[in-house]
Structure formats: structure tokens, C-alpha cells
VOVEX-728558 format. One record per residue: x negated, y, z of N, C-alpha, C in turn; residue in one letter. Coordinates in pm, whole numbers, plus 32768, in hexadecimal, padded with zeros to 4 digits. Each point is the difference from the previous one (the first is absolute). Last residue first. Example, Ala and Ser with C-alpha at 12.3 -4.5 7.8 and 13.67 -1.06 7.14 Angstrom:
2
7AFB7F1F82C47FAE80778006804D806D8049S/7FE37DC47FF98059807780007FA680788000A/
# end
This chain:
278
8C838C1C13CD806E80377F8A805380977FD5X/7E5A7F24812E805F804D7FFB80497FFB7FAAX/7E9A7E6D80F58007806F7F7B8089802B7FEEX/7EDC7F6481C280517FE87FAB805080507F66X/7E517F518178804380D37F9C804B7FAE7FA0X/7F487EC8812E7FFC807B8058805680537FD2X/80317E5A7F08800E80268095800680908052X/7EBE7F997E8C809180027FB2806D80238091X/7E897F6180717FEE80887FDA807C80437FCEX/7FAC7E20805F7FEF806E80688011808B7FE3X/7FCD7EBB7EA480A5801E804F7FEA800A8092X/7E8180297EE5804A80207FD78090801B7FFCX/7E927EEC80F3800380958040805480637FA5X/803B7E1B7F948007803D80A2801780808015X/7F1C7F657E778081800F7FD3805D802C8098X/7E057FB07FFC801F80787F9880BB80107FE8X/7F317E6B80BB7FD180668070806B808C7FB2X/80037E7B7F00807B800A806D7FC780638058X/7ECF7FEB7E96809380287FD9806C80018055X/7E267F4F809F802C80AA7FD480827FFF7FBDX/7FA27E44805B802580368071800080AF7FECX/7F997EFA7E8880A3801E800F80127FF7808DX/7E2F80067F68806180857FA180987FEF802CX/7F057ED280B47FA1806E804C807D80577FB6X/7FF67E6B7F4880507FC780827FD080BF804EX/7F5E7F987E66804880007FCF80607FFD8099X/7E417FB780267FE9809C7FC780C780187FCFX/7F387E2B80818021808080858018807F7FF2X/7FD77ED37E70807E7FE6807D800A80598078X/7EA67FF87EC5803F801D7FF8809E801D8011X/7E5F7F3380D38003807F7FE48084805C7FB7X/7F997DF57FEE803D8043809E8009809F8001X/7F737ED77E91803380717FE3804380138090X/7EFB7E737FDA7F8380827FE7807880767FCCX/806B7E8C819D803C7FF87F947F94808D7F95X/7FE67E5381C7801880D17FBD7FD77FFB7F55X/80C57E3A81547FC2803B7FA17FF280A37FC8X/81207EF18197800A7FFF7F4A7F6380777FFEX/80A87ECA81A57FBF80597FC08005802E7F89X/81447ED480A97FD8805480757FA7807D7FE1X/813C7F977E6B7FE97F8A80527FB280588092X/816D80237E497FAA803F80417FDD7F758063X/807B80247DE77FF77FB0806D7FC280908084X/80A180B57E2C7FA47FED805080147FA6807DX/814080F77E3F7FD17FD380717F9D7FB48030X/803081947E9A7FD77F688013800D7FE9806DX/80BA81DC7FB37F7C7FBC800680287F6A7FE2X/812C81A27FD480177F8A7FCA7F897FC37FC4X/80A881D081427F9C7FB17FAD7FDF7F697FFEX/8187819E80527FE57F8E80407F887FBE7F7AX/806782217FC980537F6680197FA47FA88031X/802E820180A57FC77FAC7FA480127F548015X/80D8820B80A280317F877FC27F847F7A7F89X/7F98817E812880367F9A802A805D7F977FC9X/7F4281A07F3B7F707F8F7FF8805F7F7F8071X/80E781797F6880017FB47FB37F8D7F83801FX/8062817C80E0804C7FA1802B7FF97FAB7FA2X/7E9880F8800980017FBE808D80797FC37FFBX/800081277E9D7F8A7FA180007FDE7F778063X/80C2818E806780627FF17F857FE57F717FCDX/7F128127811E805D7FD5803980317F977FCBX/7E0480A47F8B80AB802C7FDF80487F9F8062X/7E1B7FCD8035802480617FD4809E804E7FEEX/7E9C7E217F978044802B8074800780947FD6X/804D7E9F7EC87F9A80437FFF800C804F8062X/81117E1F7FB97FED80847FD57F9980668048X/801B7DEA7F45800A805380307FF880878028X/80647E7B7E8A8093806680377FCF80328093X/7EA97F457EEE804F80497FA2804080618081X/7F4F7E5A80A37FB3807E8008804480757FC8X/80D67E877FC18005802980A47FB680958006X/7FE57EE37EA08080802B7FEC8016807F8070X/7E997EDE7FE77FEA80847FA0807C80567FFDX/80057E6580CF7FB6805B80397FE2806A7FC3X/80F27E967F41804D804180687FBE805E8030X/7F217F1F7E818072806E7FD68049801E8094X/7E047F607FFB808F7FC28028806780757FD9X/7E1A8034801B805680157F91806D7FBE7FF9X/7ED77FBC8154801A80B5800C8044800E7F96X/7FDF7E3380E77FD280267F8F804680858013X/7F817E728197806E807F7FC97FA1805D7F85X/7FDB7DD480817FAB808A8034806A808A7FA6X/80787DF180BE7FEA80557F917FDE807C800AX/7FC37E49815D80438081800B7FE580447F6BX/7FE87DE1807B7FAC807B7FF4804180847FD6X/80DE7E4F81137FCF80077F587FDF80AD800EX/7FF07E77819C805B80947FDC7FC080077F94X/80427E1880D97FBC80597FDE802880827FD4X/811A7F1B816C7FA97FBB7F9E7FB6809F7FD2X/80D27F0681E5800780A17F8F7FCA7FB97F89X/80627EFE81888062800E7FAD7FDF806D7F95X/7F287EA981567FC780997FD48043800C7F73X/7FC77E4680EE807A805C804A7FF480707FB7X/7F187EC97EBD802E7FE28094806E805E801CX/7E7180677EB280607FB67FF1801B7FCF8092X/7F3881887ED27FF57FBF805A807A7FBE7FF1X/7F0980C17E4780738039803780197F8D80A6X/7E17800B7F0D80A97FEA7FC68064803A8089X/7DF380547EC9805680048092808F7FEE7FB3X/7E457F277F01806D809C800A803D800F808FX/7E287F1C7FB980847FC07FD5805F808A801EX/7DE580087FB8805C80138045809E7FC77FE6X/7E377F907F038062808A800D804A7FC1806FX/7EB77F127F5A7FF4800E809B807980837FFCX/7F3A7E627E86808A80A680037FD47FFB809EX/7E977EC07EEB805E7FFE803C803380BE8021X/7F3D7EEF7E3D7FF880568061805F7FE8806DX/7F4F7E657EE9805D806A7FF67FFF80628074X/7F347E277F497FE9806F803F805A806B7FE8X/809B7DF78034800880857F7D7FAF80788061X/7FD17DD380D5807480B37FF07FE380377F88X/7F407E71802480687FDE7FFB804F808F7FECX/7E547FC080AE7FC97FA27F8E809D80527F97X/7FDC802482037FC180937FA97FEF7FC37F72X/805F7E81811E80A080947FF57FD3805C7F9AX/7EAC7EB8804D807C7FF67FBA80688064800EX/7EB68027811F7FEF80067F7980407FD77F8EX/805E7FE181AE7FE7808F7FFE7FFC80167F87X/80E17E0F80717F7B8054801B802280837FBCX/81A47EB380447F8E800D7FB17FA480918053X/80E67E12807C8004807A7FFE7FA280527FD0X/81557E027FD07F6980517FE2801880B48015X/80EE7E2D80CB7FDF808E801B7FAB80337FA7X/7FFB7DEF802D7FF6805280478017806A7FB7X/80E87E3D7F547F6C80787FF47FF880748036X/81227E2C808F800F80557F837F7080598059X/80317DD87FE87FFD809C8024801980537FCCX/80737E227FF17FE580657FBB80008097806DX/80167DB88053802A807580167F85807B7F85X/80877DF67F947F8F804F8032803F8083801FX/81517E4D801F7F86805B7FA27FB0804B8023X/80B47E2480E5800F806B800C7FDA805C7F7DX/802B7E28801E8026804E7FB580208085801AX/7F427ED9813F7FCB7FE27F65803280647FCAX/80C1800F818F7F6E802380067FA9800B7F81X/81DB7F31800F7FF780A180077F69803A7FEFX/80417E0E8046800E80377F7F800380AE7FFFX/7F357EC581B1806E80447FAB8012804D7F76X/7E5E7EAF8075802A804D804580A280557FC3X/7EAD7E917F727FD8806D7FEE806F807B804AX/803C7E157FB27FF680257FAB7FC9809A8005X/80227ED281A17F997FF57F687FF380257F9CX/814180B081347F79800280427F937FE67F7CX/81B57F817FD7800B80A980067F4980087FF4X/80BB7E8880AA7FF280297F557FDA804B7FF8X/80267FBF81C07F947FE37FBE7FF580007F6EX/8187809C80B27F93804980327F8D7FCF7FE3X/817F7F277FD0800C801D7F7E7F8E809A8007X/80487E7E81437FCA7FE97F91800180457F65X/8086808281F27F6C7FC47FC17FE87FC27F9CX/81668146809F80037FD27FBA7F6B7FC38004X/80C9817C80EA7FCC7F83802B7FDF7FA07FE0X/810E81847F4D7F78802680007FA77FAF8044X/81E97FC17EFA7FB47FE480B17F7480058003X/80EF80CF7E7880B37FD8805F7FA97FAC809BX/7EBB80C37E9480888058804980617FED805CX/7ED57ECE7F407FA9800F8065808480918036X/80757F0E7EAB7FF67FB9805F7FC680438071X/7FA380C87E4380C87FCD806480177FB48059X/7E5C806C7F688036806B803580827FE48029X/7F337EC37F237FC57FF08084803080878037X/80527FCB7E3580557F97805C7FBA8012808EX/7F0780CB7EDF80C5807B800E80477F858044X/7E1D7F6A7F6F803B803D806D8069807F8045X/7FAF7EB47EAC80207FDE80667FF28043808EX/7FCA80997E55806A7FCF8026802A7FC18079X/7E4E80BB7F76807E8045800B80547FD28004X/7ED77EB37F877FFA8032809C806480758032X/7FE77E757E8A803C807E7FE47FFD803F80A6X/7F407E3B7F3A7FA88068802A803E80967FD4X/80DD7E3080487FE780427F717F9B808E7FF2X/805F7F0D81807FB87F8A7FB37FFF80397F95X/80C98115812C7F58800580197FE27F887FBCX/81FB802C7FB67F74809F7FDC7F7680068008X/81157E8480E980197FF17F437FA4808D7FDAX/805C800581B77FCA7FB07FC27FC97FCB7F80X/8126813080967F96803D80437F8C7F8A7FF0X/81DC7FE77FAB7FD680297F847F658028804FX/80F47F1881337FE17FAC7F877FE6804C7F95X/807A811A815F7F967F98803C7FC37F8F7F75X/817E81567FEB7F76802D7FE57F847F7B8034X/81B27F6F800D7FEB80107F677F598045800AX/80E4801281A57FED7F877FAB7FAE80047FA6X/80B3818880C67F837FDB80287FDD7F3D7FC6X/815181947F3980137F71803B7F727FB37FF9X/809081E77F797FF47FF880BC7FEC7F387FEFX/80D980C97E5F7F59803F801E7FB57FD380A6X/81907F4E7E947FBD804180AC7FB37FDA8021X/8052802B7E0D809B7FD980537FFC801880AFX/7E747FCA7EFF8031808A7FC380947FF38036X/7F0E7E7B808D7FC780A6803A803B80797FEBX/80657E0C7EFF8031807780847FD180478080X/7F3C7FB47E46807F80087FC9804A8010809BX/7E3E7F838014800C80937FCD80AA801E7FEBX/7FC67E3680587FE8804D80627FE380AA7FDBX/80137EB67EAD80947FE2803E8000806E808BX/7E7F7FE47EE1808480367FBC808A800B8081X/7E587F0280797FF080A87FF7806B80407FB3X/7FFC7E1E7FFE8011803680927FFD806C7FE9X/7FD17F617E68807E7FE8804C7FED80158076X/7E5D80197F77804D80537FA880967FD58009X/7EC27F228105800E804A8016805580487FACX/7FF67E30806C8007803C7FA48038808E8032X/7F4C7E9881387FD280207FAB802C80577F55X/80E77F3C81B67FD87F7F7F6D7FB0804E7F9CX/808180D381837FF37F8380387FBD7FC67F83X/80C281757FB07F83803880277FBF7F898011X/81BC7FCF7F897FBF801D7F967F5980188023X/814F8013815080037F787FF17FA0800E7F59X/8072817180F57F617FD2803280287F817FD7X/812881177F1F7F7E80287FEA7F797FC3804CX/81F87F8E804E7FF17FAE7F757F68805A7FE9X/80B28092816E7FC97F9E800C7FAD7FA07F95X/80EE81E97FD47F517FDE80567FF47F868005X/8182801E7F5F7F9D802A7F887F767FF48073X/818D7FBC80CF7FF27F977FC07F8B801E7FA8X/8072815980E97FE77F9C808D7FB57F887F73X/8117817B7F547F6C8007800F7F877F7D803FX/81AB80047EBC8012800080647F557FE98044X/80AA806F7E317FD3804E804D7FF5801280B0X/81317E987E9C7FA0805A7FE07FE8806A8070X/810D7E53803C800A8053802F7F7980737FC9X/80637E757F108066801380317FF680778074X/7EA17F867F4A80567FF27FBE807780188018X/7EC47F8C81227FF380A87FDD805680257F62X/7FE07E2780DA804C808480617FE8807A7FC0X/7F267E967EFA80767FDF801880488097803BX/7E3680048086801780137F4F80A87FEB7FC4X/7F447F5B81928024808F8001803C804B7F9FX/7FA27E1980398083806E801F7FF48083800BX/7E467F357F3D80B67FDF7FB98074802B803BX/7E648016810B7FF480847F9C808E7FD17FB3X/7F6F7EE5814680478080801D8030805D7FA1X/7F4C7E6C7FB980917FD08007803F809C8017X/7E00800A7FD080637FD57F7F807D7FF5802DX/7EE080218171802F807A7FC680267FE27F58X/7FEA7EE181C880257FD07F61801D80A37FE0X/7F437FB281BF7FC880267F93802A7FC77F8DX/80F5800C81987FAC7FA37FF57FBA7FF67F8CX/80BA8185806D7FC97FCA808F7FFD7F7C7FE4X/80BF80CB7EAA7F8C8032801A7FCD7FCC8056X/818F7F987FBA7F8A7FAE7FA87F9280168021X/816180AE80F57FD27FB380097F997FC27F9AX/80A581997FBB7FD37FCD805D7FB47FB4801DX/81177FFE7ECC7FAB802F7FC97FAA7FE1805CX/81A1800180857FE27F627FD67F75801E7FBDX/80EA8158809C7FE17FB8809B7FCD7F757FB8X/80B8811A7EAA7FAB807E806E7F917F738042X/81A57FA27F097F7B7FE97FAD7F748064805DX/81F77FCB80807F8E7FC680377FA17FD27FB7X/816981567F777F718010801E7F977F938075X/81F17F797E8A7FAC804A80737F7980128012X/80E07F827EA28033806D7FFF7FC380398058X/801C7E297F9F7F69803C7FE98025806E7FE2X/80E17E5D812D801D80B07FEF7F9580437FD9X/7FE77E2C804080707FE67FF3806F80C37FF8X/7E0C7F93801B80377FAF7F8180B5801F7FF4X/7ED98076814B8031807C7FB080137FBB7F69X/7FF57F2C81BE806D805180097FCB806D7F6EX/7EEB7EAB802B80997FCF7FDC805D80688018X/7E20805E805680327FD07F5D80877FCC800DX/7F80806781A47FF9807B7F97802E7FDF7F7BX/7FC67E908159804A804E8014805E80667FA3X/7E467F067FE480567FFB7FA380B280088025X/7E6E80CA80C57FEC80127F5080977FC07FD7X/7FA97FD181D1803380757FD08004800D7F51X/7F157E79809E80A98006805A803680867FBDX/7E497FBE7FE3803E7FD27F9480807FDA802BX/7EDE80CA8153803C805C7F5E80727FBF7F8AX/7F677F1F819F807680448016802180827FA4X/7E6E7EB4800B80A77FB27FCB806D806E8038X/7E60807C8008802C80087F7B80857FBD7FE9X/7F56803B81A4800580727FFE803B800D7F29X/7F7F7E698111805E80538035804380707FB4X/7E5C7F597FC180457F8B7FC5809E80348029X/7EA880E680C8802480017F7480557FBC7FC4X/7F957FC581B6805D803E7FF67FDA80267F66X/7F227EA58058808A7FE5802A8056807E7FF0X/
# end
């Protein structure tokens, strides 16, 4: 009874549908009349309006998934699987479509496939039992499968005693001493450059020697003060300087012209006493 019900109040709507889109086949009650076919399994009547509607409205997704399980219904997979791959790639998310291509894949024994559909589904509601037991039978999440083999990389090689000694160049080793360098930091002095040793044949010193005079005469004594300024090499001085191997003759040259000023003194002392008479 209530079947009997339940069809006479489809076929009420069917032909509801068909007239209002007889009388406007612009409109999309090709949607709600498909539908209905379906739900009383005329998936032939379905599949024609669809076919009709998508004509007139190309790429309308809703209508393509359907027109794909009304094709599934009647067995012709290769029009179901076209029509449904076609809008997956349009949206990607329309858990529909994956459900009926998830089918069609495991009769065509394309298991990867089906199971990138069970990921999308299972992405958008990880509660999904029936697309968890797919999952399940076909061997578990696709990622897992197609993981790759990790690669190690190759331990460190370090090399042994003997290898090193294999490898070096015998070659003498230098233990010289490294030079001394000039300090570095706060210690503002730098290095002092080596003192030039005084040459006895230096034209000034000979010069010097020449013009000194032979103790004895007065005369001599005034001339020996006038001896000129000796035009040595200057010389860095520093705290200690270095003795020098003609020191001798320096002191012997510094001795003779304290006698000439001793000797010239007692000469204008004297001069002084006895003044000379005219």
C-alpha cells in the first residue's frame, strides 16, 4: 500500500517536471526531473535529460556528476569514467564524483586510483567508513605505498695513521726558530735598526784627527778650538745603545780638548797677571 503510494506520488512529480520543462527547456528543471528518474530507476530517461541540460548549460558540475552515476547505473563504464574524471578536474573536492569513480577504478583493477579518491574523501572526513575500508582492502594509504626508499648518506670516512703517513711527502721537518717580530698591542715602540759601526777611515774623522793640535804652543791651542762640527751619521738613540769597538777613540779625542781648554784658561790667567807694556 504504501509503495503503491509512494510511486504514485513520483509519477505525480515526473510529470509535474516534464511539463514545466516542456513548456521552458532553457530551464534547469532538467536537475530535479533527472532525479526523479533516478529514484524510480529509469536511469535511461535520466541519462537523456541530462544529456539535453548539459547542452545547454556545458560544465555545469552537479549535472555532469549525475549524468556519470546515471551511465554507471546502465553499466557503461567508459562514459561514466570520462564524464566524471572530466569533473574532478573542474572540482577537485566533489566527494560525489570520487565515490562513483572509486568504483568504476576497483572493477577496472586501477587500485592507485582509487585510492587518491579515498584520500579525498577520507581528507575532507577522516570518518569516512566506507572510503576507510577501501582504503583498508586495497593495502593501506597510498603515501605508505609510494613512499621511496630513504637513502642514507655514508658515514664520515676517517682516515687511519697509516694512511696519513701513506699520503704525506717525507720531507725534512725546519724546527728553526721563527724570527722575532716587532710586539704588537699597547707597546708603542717598535723595532730599533742595528747601530752602524764607526769606520776610522770616515773622511770626517780623519778630518778631525788632521786638525788636532800637538800639545805644546799656545798658538796651536787657539787654533785647536776652533775644530769643526763633525758631520757623523745620525744614529737612533735608544736606552742601552750598544759599545761601540772605536769607543777608545772618542774618549782619547774628548781628553785632548779638555787639555786645550785647561791649557788656554791658565793662559788668560796669566796674560791677566803681567800685563804686556807698550
Amino acid at each position: 500500500m504504501a509503495q503503491n503510494q509512494l510511486a504514485a506520488g513520483n509519477a505525480l512529480e515526473l510529470d509535474r517536471l516534464a511539463t514545466q520543462l516542456a513548456k521552458d527547456p532553457h530551464s534547469k528543471v532538467f536537475m530535479p526531473l533527472a532525479e526523479e528518474y533516478g529514484k524510480s530507476g529509469m536511469w535511461q530517461e535520466a541519462a537523456a535529460v541530462l544529456e539535453d541540460g548539459l547542452k545547454l548549460y556545458p560544465g555545469f558540475i552537479t549535472a555532469m556528476v549525475a549524468l556519470g552515476r546515471a551511465y554507471d547505473h546502465l553499466g557503461q563504464m567508459t562514459k561514466a569514467k570520462a564524464i566524471l574524471e572530466e569533473s574532478v578536474k573542474l572540482s577537485p573536492e566533489n566527494l560525489r564524483a570520487h565515490r562513483t569513480l572509486i568504483k568504476i577504478y576497483q572493477s577496472q583493477g586501477l587500485n592507485e586510483s582509487a585510492l587518491q579518491s579515498c584520500a579525498v574523501i577520507l581528507a575532507a572526513n577522516p570518518r569516512d567508513e566506507e572510503a576507510r575500508s577501501i582504503q583498508s582492502a586495497l593495502g593501506g594509504p597510498l603515501k605508505q605505498q609510494k613512499e621511496p626508499a630513504r637513502i642514507t648518506s655514508p658515514a664520515p670516512i676517517t682516515p687511519t695513521l697509516s694512511a696519513l703517513q701513506a699520503i704525506t711527502p717525507s720531507a725534512p721537518i725546519d724546527f728553526t726558530a721563527p724570527t722575532a717580530e716587532a710586539p704588537i698591542g699597547n707597546d708603542l715602540s717598535v723595532a730599533t735598526p742595528p747601530v752602524p759601526e764607526a769606520d776610522s777611515s770616515h773622511p770626517s774623522i780623519e778630518a778631525a784627527v788632521s786638525m788636532l793640535p800637538v800639545p805644546g804652543t799656545d798658538d796651536q791651542a787657539e787654533e785647536a778650538l776652533t775644530v769643526p762640527e763633525l758631520n757623523l751619521p745620525a744614529v737612533d738613540r735608544v736606552d742601552t745603545p750598544p759599545s761601540s769597538p772605536h769607543a777608545d777613540v772618542v774618549a782619547q779625542l774628548e781628553a785632548w780638548l779638555c787639555a786645550i781648554e785647561s791649557r788656554r784658561l791658565d793662559r788668560d790667567a796669566t796674560n791677566e797677571s803681567h800685563p804686556k807694556v807698550s
